[in-house]
Structures are given as structure tokens and as C-alpha cells.
MDTraj code that builds the backbone (N, CA, C; nanometers):
import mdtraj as md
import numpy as np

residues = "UNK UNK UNK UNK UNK UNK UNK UNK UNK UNK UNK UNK UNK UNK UNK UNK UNK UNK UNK UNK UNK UNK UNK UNK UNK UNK UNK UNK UNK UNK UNK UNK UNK UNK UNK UNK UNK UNK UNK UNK UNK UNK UNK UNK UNK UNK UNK UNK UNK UNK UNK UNK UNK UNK UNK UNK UNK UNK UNK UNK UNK UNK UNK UNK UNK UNK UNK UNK UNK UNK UNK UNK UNK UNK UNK UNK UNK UNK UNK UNK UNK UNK UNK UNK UNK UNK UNK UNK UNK UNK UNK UNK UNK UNK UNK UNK UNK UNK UNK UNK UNK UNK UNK UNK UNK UNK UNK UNK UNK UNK UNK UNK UNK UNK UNK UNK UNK UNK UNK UNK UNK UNK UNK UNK UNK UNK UNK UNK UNK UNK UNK UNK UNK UNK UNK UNK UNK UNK UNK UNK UNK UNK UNK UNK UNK UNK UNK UNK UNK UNK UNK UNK UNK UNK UNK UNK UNK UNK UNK UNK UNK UNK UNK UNK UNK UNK UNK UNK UNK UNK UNK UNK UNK UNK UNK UNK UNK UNK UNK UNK UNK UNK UNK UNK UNK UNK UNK UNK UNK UNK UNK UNK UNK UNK UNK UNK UNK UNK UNK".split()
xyz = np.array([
    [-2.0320, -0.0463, -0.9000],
    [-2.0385, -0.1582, -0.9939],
    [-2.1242, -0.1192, -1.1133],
    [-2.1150, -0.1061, -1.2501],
    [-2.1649, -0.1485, -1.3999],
    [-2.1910, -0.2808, -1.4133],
    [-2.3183, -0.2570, -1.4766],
    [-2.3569, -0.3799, -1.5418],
    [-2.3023, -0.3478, -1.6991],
    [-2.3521, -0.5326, -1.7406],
    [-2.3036, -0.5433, -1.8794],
    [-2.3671, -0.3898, -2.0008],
    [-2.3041, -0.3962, -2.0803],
    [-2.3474, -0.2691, -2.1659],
    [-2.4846, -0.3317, -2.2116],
    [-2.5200, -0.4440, -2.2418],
    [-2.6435, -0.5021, -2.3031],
    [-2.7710, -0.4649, -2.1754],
    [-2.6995, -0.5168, -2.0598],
    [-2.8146, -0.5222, -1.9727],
    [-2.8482, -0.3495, -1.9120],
    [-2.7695, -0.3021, -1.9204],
    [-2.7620, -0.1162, -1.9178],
    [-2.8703, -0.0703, -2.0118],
    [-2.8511, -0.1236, -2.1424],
    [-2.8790, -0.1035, -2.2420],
    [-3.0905, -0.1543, -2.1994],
    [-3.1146, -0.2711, -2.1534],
    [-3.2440, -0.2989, -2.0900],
    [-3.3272, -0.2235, -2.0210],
    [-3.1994, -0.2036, -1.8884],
    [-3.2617, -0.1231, -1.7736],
    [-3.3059, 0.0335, -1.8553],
    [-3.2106, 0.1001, -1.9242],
    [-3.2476, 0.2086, -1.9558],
    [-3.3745, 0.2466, -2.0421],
    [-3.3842, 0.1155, -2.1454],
    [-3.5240, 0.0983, -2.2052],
    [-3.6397, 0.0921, -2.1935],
    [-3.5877, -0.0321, -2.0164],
    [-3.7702, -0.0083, -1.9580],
    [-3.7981, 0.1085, -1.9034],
    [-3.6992, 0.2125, -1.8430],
    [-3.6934, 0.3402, -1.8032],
    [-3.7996, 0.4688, -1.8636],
    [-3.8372, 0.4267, -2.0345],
    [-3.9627, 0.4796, -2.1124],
    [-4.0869, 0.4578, -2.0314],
    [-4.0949, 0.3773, -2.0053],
    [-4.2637, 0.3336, -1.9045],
    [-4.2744, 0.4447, -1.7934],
    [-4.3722, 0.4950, -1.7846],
    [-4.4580, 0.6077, -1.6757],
    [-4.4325, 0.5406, -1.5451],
    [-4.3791, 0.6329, -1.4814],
    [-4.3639, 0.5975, -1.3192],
    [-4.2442, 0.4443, -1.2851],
    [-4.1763, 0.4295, -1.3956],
    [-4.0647, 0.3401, -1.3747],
    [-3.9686, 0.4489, -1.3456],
    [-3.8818, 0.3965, -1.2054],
    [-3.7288, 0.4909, -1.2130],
    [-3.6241, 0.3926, -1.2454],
    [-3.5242, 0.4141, -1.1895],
    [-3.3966, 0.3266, -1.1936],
    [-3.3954, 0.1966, -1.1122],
    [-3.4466, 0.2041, -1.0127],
    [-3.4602, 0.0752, -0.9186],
    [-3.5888, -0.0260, -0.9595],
    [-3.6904, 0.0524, -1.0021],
    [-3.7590, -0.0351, -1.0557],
    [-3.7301, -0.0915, -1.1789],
    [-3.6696, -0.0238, -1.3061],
    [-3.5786, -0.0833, -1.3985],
    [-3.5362, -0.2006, -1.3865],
    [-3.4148, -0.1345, -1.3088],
    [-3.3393, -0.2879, -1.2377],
    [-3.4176, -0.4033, -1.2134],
    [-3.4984, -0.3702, -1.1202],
    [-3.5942, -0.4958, -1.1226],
    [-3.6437, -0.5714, -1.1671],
    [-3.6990, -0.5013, -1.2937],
    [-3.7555, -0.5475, -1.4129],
    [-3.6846, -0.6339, -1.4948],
    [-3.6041, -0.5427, -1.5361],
    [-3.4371, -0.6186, -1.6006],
    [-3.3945, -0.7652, -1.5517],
    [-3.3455, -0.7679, -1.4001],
    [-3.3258, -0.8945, -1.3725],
    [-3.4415, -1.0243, -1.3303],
    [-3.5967, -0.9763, -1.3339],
    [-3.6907, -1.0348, -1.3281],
    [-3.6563, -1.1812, -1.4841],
    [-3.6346, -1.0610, -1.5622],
    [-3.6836, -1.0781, -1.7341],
    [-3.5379, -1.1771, -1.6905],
    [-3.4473, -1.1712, -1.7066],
    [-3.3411, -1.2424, -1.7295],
    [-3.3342, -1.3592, -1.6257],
    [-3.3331, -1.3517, -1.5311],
    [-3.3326, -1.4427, -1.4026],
    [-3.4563, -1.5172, -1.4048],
    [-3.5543, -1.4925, -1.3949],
    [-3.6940, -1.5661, -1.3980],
    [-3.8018, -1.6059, -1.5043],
    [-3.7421, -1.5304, -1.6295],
    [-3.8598, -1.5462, -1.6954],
    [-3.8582, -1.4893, -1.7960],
    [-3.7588, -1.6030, -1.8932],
    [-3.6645, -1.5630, -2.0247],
    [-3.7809, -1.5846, -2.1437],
    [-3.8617, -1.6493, -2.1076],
    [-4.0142, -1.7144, -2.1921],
    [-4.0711, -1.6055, -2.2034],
    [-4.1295, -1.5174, -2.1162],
    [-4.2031, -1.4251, -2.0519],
    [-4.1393, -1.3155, -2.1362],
    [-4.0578, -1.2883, -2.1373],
    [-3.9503, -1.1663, -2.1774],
    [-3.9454, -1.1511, -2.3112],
    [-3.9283, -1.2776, -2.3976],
    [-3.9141, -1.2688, -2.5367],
    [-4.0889, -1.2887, -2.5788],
    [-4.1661, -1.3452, -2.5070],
    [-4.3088, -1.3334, -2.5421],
    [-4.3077, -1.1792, -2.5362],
    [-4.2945, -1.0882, -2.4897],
    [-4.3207, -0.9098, -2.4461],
    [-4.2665, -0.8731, -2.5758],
    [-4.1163, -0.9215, -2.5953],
    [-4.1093, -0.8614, -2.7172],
    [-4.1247, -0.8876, -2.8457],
    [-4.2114, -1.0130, -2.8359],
    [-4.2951, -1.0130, -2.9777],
    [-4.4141, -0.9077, -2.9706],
    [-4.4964, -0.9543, -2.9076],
    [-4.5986, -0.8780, -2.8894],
    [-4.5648, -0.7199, -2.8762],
    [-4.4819, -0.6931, -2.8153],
    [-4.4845, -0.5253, -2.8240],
    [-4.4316, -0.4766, -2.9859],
    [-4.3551, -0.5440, -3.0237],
    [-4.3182, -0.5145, -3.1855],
    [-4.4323, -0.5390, -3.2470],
    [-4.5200, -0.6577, -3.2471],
    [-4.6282, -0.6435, -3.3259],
    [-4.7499, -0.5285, -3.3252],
    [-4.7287, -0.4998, -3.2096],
    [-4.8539, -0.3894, -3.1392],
    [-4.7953, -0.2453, -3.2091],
    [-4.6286, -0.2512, -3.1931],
    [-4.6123, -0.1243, -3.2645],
    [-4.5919, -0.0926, -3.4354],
    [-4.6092, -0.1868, -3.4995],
    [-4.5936, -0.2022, -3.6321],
    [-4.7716, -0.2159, -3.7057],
    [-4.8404, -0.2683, -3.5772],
    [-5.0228, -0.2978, -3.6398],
    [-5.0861, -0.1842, -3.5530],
    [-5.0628, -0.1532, -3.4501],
    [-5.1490, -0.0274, -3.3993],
    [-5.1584, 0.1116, -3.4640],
    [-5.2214, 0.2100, -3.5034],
    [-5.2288, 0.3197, -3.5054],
    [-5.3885, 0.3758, -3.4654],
    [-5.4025, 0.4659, -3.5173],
    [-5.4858, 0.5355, -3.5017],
    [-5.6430, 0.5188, -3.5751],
    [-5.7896, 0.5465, -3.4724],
    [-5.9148, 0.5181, -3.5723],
    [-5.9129, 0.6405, -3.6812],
    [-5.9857, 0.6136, -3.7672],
    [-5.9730, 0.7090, -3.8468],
    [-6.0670, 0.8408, -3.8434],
    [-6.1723, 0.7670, -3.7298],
    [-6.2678, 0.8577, -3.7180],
    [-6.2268, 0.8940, -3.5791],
    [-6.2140, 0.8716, -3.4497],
    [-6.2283, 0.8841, -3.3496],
    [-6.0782, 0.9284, -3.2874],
    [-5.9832, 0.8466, -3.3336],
    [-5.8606, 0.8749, -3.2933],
    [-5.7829, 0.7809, -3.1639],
    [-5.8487, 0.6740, -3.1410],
    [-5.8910, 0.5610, -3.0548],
    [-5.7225, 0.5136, -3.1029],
    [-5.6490, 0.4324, -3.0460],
    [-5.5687, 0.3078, -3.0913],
    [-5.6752, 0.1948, -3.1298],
    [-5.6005, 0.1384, -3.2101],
    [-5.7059, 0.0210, -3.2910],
    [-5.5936, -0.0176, -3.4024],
    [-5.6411, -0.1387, -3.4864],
    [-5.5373, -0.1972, -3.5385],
    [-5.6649, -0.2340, -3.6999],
    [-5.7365, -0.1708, -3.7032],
    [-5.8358, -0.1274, -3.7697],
    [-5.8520, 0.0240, -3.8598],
    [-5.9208, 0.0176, -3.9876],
    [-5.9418, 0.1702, -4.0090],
    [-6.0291, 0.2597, -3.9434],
    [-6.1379, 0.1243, -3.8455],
    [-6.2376, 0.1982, -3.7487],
    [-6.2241, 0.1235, -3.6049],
    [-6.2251, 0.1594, -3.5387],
    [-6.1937, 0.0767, -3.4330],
    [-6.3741, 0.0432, -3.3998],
    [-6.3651, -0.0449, -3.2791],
    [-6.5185, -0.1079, -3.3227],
    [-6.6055, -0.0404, -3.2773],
    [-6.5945, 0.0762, -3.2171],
    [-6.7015, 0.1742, -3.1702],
    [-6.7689, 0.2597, -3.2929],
    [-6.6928, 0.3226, -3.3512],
    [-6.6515, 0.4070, -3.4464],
    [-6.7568, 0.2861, -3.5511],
    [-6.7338, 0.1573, -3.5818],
    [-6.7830, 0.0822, -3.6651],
    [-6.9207, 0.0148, -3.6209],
    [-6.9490, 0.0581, -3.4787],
    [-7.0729, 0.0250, -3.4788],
    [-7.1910, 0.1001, -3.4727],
    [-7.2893, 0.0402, -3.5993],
    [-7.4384, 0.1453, -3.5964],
    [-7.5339, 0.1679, -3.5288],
    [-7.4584, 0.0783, -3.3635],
    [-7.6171, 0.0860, -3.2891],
    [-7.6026, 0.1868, -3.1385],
    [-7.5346, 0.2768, -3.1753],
    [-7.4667, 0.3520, -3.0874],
    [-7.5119, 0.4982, -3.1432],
    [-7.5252, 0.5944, -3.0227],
    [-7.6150, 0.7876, -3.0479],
    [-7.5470, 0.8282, -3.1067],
    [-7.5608, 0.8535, -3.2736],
    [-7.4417, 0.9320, -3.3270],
    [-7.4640, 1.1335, -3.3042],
    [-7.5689, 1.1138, -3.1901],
    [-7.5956, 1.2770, -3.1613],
    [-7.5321, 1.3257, -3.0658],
    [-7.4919, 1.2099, -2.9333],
    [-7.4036, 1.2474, -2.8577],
    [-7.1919, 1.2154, -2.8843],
    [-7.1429, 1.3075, -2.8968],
    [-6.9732, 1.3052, -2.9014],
    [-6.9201, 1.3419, -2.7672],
    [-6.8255, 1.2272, -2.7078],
    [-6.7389, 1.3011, -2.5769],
    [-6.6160, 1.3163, -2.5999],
    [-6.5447, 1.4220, -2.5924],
    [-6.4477, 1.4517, -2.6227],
    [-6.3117, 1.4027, -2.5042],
    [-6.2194, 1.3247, -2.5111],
    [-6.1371, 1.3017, -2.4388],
    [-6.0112, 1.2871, -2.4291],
    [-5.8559, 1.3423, -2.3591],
    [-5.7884, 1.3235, -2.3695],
    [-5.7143, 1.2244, -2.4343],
    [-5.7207, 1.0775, -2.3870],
    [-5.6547, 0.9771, -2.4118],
    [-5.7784, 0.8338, -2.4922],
    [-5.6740, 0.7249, -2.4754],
    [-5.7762, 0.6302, -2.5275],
    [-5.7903, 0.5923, -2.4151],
    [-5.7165, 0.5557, -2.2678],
    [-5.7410, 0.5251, -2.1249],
    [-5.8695, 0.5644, -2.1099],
    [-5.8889, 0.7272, -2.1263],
    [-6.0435, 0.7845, -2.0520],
    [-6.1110, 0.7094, -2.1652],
    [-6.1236, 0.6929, -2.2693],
    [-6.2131, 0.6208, -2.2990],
    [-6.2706, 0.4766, -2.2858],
    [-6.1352, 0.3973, -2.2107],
    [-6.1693, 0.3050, -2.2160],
    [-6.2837, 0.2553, -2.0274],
    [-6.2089, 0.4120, -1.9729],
    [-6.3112, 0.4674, -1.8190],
    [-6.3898, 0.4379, -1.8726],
    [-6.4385, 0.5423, -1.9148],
    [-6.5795, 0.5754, -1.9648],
    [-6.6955, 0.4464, -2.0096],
    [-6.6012, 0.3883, -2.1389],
    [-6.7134, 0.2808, -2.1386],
    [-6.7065, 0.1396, -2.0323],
    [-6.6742, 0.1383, -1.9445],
    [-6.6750, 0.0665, -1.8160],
    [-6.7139, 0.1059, -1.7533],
    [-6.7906, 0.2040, -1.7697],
    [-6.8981, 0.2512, -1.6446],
    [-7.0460, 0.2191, -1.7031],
    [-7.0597, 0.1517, -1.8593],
    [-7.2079, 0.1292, -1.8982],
    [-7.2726, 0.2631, -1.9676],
    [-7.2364, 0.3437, -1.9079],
    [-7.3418, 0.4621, -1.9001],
    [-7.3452, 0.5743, -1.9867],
    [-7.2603, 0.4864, -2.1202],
    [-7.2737, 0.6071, -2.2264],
    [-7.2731, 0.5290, -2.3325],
    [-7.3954, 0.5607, -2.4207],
    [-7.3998, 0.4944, -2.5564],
    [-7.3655, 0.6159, -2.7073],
    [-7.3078, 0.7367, -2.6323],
    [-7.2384, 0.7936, -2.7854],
    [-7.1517, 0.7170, -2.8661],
    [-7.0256, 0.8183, -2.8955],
    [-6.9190, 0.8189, -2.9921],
    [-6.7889, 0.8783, -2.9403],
    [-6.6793, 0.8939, -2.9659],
    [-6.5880, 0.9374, -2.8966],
    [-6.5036, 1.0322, -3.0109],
    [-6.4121, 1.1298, -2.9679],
    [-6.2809, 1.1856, -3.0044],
    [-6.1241, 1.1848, -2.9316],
    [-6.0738, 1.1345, -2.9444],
    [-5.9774, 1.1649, -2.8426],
    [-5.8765, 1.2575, -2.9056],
    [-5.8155, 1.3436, -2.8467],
    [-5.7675, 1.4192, -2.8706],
    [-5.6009, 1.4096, -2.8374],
    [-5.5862, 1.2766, -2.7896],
    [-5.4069, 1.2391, -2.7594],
    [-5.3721, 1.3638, -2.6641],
    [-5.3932, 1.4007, -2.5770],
    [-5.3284, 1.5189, -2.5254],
    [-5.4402, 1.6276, -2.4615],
    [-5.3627, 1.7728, -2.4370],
    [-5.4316, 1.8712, -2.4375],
    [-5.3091, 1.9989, -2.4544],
    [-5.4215, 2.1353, -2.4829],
    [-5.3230, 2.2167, -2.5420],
    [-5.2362, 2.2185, -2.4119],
    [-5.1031, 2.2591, -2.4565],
    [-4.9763, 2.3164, -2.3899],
    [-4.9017, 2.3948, -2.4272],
    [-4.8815, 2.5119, -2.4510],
    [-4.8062, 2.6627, -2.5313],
    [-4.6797, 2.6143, -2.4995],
    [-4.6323, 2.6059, -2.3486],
    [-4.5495, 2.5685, -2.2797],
    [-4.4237, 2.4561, -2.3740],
    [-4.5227, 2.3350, -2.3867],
    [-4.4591, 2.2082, -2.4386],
    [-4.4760, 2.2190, -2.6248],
    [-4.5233, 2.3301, -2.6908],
    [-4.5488, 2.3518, -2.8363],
    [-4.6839, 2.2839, -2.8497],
    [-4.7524, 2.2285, -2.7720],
    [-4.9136, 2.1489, -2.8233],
    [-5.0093, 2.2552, -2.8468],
    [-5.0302, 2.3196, -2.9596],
    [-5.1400, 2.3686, -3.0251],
    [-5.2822, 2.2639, -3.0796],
    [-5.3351, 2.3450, -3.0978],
    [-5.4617, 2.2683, -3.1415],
    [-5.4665, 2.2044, -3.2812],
    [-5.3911, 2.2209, -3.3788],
    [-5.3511, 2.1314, -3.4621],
    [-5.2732, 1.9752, -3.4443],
    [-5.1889, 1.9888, -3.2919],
    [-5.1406, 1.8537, -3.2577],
    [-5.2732, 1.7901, -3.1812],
    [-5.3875, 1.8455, -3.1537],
    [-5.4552, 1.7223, -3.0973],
    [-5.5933, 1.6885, -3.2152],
    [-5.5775, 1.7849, -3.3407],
    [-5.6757, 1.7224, -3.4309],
    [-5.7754, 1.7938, -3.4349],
    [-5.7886, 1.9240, -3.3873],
    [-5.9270, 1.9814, -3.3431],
    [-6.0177, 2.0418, -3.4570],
    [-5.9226, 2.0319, -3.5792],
    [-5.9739, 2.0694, -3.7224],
    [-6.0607, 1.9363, -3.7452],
    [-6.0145, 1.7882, -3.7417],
    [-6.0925, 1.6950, -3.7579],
    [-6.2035, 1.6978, -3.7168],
    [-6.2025, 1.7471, -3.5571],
    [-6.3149, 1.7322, -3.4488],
    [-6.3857, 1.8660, -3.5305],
    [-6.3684, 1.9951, -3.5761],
    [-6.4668, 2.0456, -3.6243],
    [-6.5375, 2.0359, -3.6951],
    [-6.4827, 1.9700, -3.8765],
    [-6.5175, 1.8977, -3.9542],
    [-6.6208, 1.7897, -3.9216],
    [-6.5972, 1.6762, -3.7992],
    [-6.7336, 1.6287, -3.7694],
    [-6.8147, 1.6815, -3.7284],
    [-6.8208, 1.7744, -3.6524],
    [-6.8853, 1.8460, -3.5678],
    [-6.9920, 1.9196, -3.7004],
    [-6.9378, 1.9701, -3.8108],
    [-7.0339, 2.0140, -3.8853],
    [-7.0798, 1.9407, -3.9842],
    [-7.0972, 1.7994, -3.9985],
    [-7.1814, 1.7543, -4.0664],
    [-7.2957, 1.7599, -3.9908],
    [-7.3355, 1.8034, -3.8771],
    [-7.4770, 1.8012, -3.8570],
    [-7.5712, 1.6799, -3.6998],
    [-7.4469, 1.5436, -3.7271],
    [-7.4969, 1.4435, -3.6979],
    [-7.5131, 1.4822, -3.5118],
    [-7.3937, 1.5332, -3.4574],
    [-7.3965, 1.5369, -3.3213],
    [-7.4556, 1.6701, -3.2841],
    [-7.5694, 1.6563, -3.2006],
    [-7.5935, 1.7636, -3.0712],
    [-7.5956, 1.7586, -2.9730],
    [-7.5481, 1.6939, -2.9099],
    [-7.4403, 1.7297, -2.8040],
    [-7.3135, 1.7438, -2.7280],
    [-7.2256, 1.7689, -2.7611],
    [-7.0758, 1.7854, -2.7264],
    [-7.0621, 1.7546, -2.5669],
    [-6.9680, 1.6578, -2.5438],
    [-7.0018, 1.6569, -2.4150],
    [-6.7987, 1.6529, -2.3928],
    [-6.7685, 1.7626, -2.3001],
    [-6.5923, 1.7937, -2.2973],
    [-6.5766, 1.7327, -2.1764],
    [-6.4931, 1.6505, -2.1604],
    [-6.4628, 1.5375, -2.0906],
    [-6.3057, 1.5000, -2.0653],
    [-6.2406, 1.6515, -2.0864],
    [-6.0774, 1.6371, -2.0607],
    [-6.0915, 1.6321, -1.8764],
    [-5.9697, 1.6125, -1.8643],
    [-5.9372, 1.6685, -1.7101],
    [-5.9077, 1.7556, -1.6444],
    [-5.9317, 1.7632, -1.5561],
    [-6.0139, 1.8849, -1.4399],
    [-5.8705, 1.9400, -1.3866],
    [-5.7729, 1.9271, -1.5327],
    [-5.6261, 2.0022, -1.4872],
    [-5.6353, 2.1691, -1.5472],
    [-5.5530, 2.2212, -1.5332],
    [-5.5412, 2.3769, -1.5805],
    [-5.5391, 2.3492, -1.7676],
    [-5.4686, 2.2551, -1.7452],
    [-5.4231, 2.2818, -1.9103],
    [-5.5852, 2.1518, -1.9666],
    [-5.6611, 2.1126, -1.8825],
    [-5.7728, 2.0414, -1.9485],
    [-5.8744, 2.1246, -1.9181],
    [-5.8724, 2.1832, -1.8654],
    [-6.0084, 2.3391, -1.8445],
    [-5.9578, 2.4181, -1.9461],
    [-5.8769, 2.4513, -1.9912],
    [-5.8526, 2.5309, -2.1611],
    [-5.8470, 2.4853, -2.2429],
    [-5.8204, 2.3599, -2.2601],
    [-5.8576, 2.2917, -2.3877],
    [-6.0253, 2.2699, -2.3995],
    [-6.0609, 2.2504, -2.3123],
    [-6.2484, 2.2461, -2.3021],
    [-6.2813, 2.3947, -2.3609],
    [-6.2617, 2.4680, -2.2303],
    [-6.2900, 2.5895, -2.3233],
    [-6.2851, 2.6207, -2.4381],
    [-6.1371, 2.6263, -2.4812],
    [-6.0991, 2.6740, -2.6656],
    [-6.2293, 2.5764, -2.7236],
    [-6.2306, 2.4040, -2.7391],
    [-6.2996, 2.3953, -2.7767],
    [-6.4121, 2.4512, -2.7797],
    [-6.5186, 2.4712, -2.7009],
    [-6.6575, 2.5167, -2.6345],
    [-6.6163, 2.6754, -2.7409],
    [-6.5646, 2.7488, -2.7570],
    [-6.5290, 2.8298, -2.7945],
    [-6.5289, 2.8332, -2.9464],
    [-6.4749, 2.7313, -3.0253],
    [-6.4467, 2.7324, -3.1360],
    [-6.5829, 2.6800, -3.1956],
    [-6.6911, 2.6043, -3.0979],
    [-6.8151, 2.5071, -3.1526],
    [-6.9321, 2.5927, -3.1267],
    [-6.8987, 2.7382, -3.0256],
    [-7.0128, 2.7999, -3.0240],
    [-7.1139, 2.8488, -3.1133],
    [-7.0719, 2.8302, -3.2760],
    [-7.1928, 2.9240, -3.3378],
    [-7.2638, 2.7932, -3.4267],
    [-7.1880, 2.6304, -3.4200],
    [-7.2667, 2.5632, -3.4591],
    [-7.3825, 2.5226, -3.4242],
    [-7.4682, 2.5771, -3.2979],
    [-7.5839, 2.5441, -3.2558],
    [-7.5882, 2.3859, -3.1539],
    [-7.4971, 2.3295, -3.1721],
    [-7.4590, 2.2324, -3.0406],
    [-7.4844, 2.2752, -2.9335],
    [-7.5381, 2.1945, -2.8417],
    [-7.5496, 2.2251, -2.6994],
    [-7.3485, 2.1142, -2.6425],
    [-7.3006, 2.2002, -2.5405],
    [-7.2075, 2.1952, -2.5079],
    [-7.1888, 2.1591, -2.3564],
    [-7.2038, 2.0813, -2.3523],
    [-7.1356, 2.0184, -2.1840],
    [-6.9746, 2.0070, -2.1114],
    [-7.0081, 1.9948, -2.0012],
    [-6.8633, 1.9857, -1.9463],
    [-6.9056, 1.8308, -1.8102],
    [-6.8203, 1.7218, -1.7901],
    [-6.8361, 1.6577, -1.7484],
    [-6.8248, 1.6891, -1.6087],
    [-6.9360, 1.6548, -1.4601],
    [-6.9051, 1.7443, -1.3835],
    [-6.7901, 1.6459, -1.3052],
    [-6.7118, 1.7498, -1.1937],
    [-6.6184, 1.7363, -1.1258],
    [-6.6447, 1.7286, -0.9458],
    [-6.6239, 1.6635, -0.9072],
    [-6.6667, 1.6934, -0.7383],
    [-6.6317, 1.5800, -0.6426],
    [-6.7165, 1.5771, -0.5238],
    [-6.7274, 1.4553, -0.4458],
    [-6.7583, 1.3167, -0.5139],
    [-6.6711, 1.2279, -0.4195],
    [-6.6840, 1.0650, -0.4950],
    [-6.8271, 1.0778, -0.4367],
    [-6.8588, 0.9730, -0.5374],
    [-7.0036, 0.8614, -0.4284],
    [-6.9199, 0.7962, -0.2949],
    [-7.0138, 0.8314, -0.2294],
    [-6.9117, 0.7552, -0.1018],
    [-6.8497, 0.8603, -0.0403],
    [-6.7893, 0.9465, -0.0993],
    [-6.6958, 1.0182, 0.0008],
    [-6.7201, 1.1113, 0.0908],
    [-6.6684, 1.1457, 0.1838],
    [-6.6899, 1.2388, 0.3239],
    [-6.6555, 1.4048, 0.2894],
    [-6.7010, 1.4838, 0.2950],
    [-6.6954, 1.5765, 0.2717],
    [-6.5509, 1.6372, 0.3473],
    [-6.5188, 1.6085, 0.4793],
    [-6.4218, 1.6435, 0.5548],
    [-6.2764, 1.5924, 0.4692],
    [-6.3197, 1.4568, 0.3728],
    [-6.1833, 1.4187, 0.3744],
    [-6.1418, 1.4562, 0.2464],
    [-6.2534, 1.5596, 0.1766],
    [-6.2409, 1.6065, 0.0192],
    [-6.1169, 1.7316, 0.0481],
    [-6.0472, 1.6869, -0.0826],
    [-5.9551, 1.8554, -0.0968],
    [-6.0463, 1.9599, -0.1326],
    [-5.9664, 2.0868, -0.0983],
    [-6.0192, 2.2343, -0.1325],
    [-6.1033, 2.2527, -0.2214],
    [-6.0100, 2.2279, -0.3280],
    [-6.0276, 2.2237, -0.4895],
    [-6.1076, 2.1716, -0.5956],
    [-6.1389, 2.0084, -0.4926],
    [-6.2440, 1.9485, -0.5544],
    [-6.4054, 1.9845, -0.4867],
    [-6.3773, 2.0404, -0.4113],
    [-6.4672, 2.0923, -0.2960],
    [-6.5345, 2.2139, -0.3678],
    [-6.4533, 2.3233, -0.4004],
    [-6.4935, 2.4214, -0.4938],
    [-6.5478, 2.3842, -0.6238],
    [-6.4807, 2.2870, -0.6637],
    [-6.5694, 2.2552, -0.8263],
    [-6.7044, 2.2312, -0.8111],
    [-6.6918, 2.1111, -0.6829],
    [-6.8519, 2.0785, -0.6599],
    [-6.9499, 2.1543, -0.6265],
    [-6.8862, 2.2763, -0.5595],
    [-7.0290, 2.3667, -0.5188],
    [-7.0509, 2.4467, -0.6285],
    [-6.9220, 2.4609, -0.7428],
    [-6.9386, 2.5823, -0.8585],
    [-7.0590, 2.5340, -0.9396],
    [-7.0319, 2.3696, -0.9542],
    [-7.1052, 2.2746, -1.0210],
    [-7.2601, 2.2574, -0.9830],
    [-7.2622, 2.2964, -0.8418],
    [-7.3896, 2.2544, -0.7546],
    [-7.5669, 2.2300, -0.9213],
    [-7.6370, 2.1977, -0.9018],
    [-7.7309, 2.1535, -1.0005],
    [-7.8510, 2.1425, -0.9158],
    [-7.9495, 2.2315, -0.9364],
    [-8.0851, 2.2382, -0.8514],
    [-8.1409, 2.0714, -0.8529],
    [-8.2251, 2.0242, -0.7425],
    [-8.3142, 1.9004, -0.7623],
    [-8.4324, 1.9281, -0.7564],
    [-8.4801, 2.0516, -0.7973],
    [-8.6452, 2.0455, -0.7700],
    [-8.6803, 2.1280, -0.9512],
])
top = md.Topology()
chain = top.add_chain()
for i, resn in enumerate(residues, 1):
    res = top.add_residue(resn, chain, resSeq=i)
    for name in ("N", "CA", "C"):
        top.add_atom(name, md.element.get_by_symbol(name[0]), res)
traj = md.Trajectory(xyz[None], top)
């Protein structure tokens, strides 16, 4: 059985969303139509407006619907510490944990040779340019603890070495809470590579 070309035309659309397949599509699709025709055309105002007013901070690289988004615009925040991060998600981690009063970069991505992502698609000329007015000393690299986010840290760390920045890497390891038995290999190894004296 085919559905209508319109409603094909739905399912395949919501199909863009991360971790939607075909059955969840479907779902979606006849949710919106069957239950909740209000609901449905509210989404697509709002998502047209979000994509016509959102872009990019001008400093940070944040989504924002602003020329600064409000971090970026506020003066009561360490303009000595910068964390560098994949997405605007990790940033929005990050400041939900309290525990950081810098500034941010996001970098939309990380390099990929593979997929054509050089260091010109994530901005890293911008990020140097701030980096040498002076204001930040401390760089703190805060991609993910993937293959292709351990080389983008690096290159960076690499490219910032002769500005006199001190250079961090965010560490990687055991949760709070967690059992050592029930940790993978991998994260197991970071943590002891990571290990940090207490005396």
C-alpha cells in the first residue's frame, strides 16, 4: 500500500530529524494529521520563523537570533577563559552545570578529511583572530572524546602554541557514581592517561 503523494511527501520530510527512520516518520505523520492538526501547523510556523530569524553569534558562533547572543553580550562573565566546542548543544551542557563563567566558540563540527571539513569550515581563522587580541589565557578544548574530536583539539592546541596561552583539554573518564567494573575499556584508559596527582 502507498500513501497519498502529499502525505509521502511529510513522512519523508520528518525523515531529516536525527535518529527518525521510516516507522517513526509514519508515526509522526499520522500523529500530526489524526490528532493534532493545531499542534502541526503551530510547528510549522514556528519552525519557518526559527529558520528565517536564527543564524549565527557573531562572536561565538552560538545560534541566536541576535548579532550577539546573550553570553557573548554579557560583561560580567571571564573574558580570560574560552571553551572551545563542537556544537551549540555542548554549550548549552556546559552552562547547566553552573560551573563555568567564561566565553564560548563553537566550532559547528569537527575536522573530517573524509567528509571535506577542513579547518576553514569550522571557523578556526576566527577562533585565532580572537585568540590574538590578547584577552583570553586560557583555552580550554572541549570537543569530543571521538577520533575526529581528539584532532581537532590537537590541530587547534597546535596552531595556538606560540601565542603564550595556557591550553587545556577537558578531562574524560569515570562518571561520578560509576563502578569501575561497569566502565568500558576506553573510557577506562582515558581516565588513568588523565590520572592528576592529589597531594
Amino acid at each position: 500500500m502507498s500513501f497519498s503523494p502529499l502525505l509521502e511527501q511529510l513522512i519523508s520530510a520528518l525523515r531529516c530529524l536525527p535518529g527518525v527512520g521510516p516507522k517513526t516518520a509514519q508515526r509522526m505523520a499520522f500523529h500530526l494529521l489524526e490528532r493534532d492538526r493545531e499542534g502541526a501547523l503551530d510547528l510549522s510556523k514556528v519552525l519557518e520563523n526559527a529558520v528565517g530569524a536564527i543564524g549565527h553569534c557573531q562572536q561565538c558562533r552560538t545560534l541566536t537570533e541576535e548579532a550577539l547572543c546573550d553570553i557573548c553580550a554579557s560583561g560580567s562573565r571571564d573574558r580570560s577563559l574560552l571553551c572551545v566546542l563542537e556544537s551549540p548543544v555542548d554549550m548549552l551542557a556546559i552552562e547547566q552545570t553552573g560551573g563555568f563563567n567564561g566565553y564560548y566558540f563553537v566550532l559547528s563540527g569537527h575536522l573530517s578529511p573524509i567528509d571535506g571539513i577542513g579547518p576553514e569550515d569550522l571557523g578556526i581563522d576566527q577562533l585565532l583572530e580572537m585568540l590574538q587580541q590578547g584577552e583570553v589565557k586560557e583555552l580550554i578544548l572541549a570537543t569530543n572524546p571521538t577520533v575526529e574530536g581528539e584532532a581537532t583539539a590537537h590541530f587547534i592546541a597546535m596552531q595556538v602554541k606560540d601565542l603564550g596561552i595556557q591550553v587545556s583539554r577537558i578531562a574524560h573518564g569515570v562518571p561520578v557514581g560509576g563502578e569501575l567494573e561497569f566502565v568500558d575499556g576506553g573510557t577506562l584508559a582515558h581516565a588513568l592517561a588523565g590520572r592528576r596527582s592529589l597531594l
